[in-house]
Backbone as a ProteinNet text record, in pm:
[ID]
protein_1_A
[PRIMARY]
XXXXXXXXXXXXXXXXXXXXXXXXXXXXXXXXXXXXXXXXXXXXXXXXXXXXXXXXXXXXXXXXXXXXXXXXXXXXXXXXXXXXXXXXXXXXXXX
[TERTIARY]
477.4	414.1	468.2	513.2	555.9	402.1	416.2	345.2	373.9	315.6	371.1	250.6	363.8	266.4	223.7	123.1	7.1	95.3	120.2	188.4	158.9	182.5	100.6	245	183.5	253.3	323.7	282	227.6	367.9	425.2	551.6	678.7	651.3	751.9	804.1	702.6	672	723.4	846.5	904.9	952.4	950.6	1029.9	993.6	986.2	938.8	934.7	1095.1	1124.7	1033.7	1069	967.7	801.3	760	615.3	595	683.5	633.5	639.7	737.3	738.6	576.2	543.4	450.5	290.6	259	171	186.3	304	321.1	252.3	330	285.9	171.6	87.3	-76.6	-133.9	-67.7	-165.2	-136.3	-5.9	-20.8	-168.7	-214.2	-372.4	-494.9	-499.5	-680.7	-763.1	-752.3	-857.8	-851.1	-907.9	-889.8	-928.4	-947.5	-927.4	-805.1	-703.3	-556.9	-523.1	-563.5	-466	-509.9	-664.5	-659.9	-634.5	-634.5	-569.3	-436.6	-361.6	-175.6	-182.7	-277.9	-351.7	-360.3	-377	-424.7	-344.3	-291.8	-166.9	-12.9	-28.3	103.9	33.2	-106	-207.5	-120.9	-190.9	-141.6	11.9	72.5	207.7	299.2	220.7	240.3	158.5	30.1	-48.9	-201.7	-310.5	-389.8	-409.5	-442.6	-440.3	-347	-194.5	-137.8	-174.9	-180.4	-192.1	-343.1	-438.5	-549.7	-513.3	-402.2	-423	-307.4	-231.1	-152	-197.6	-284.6	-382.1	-513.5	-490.4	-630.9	-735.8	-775.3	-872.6	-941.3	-1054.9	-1092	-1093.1	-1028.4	-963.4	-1093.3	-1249.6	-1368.2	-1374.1	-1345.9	-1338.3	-1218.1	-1157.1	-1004.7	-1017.4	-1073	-1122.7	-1233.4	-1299.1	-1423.6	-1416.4	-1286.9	-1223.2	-1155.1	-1063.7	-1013.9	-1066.4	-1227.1	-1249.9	-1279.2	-1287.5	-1308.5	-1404	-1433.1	-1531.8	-1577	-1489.9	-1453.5	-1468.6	-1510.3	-1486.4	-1417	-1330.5	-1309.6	-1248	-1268.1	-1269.2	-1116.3	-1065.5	-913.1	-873.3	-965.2	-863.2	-826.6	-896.7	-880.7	-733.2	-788.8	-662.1	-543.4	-487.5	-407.8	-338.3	-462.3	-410.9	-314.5	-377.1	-321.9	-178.8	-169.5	-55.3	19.2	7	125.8	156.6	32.1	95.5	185.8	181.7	304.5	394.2	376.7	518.3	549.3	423.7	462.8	376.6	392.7	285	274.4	135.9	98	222.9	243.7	322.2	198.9	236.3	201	338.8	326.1	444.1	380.8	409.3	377.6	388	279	301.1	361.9	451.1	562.4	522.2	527.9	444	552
-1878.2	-1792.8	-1650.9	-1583.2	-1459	-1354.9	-1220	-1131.7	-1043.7	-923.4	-827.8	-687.3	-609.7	-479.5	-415.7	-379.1	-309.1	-173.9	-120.2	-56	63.3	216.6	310.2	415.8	467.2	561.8	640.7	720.2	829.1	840.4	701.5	683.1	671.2	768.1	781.4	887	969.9	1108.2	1205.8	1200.2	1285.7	1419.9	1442.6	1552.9	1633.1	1759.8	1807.3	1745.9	1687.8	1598.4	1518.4	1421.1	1278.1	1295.7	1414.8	1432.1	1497.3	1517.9	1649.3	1509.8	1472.1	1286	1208.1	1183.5	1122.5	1169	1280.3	1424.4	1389.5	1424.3	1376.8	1229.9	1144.6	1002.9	988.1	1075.4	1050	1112.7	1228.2	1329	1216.6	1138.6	1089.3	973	940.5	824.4	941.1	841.6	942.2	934.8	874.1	849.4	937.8	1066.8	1141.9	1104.8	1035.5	980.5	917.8	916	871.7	977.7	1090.4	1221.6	1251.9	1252.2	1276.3	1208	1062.7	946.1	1012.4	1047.3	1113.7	1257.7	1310.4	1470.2	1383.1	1356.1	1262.5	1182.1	1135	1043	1144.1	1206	1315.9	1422	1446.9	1541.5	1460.1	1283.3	1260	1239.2	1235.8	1249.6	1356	1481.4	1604.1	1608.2	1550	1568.2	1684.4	1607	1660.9	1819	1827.3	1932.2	2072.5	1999.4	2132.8	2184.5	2059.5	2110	2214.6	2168.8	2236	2350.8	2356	2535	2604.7	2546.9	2620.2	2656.7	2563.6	2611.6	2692.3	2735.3	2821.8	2740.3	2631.8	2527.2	2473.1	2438.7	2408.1	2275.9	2133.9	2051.5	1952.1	1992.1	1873.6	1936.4	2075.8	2069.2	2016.3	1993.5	1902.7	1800.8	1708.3	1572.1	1522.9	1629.5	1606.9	1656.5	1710.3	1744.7	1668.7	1584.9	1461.4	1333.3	1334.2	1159.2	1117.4	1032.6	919.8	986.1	1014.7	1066.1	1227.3	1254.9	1435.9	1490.7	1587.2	1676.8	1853.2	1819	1980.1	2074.6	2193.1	2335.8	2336.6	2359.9	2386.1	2490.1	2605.7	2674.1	2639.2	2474.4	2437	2346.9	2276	2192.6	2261.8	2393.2	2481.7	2537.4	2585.5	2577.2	2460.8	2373	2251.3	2254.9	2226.1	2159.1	2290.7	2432.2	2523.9	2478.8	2470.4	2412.8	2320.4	2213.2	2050.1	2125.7	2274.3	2275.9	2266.3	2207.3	2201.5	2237.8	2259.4	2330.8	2266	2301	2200.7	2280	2224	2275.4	2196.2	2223.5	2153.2	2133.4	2068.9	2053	1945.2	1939.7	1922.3	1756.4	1696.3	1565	1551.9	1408.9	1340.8	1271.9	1241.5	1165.1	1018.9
983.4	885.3	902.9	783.2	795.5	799.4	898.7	832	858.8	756.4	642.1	738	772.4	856.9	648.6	669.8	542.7	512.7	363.6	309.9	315.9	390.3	401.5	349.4	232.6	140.3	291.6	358.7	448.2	505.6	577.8	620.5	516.2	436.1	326.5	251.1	290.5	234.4	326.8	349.4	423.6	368	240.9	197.9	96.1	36.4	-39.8	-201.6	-244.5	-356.3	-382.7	-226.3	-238.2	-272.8	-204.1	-218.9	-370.9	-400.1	-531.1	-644.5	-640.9	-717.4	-711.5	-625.4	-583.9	-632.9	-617.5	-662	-822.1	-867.3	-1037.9	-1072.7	-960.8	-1060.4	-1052.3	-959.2	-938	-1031.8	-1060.2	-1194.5	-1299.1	-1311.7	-1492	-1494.6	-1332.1	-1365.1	-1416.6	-1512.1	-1522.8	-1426.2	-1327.2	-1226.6	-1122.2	-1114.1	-1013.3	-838.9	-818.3	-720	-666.9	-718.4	-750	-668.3	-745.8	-730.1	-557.7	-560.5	-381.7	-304.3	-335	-229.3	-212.6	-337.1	-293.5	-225.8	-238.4	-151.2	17.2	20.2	145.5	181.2	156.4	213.3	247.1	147.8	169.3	337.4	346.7	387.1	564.5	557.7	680.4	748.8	629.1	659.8	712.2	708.6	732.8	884.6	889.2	983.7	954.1	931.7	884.2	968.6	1095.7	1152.9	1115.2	1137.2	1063.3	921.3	817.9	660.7	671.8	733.7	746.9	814.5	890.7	949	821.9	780	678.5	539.8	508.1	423.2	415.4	528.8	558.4	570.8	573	578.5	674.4	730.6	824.3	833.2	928.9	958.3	921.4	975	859.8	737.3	692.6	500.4	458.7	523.7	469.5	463.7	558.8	534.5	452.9	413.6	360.5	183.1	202.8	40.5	-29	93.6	54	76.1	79.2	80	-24.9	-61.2	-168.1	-235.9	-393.8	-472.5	-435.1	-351.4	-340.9	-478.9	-504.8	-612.5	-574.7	-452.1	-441	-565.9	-485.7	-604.9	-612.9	-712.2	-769.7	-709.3	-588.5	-517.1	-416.2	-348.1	-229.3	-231.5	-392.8	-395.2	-418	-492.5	-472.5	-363.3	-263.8	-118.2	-87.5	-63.8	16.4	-60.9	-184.2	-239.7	-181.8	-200.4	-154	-15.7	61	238.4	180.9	102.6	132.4	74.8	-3.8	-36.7	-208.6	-271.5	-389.9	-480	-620.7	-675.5	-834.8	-898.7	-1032.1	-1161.3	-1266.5	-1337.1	-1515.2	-1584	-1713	-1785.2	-1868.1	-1971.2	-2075.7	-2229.4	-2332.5	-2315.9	-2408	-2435.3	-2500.9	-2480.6	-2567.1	-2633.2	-2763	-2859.9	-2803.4
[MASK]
+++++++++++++++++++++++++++++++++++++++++++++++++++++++++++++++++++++++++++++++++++++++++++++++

């Protein structure tokens, strides 16, 4: 029987490109919980401790901003994304 080690984004997200990719494909789900699972997975790939000191953040409001059914404030999530490095943009829908 083959088995399969469990798929963790986290070990993949090595680079500013790769993460800023990733951040996008989560904003196009309506399900905002999408978007912080990829806040959080990019978050441990970096290492929660540092992103929390580079963001000015305290290391339980970081975890507690990114759990499941979080509603954090758009200046926290701003923070964070400048710590990984990348930042929100808009651009027009394509019919």
């Amino acid at each position: 029987m083959t088995t399969f080690a469990p798929f963790d984004a986290a070990d993949y997200l090595d680079d500013e490109a790769t993460i800023a990719e990733y951040i996008t494909a989560a904003l196009a789900d309506p399900n905002p919980d999408v978007f912080l699972a990829a806040i959080r997975d990019v978050a441990r790939s970096r290492g929660m401790s540092q992103l929390a000191k580079d963001a000015g953040v305290g290391r339980e409001s970081l975890y507690k901003a990114l759990s499941p059914g979080a509603k954090p404030r758009y200046d926290t999530v701003v923070k964070l994304l400048h710590a990984l490095g990348v930042k929100l943009s808009a651009s027009p829908l394509v019919p």
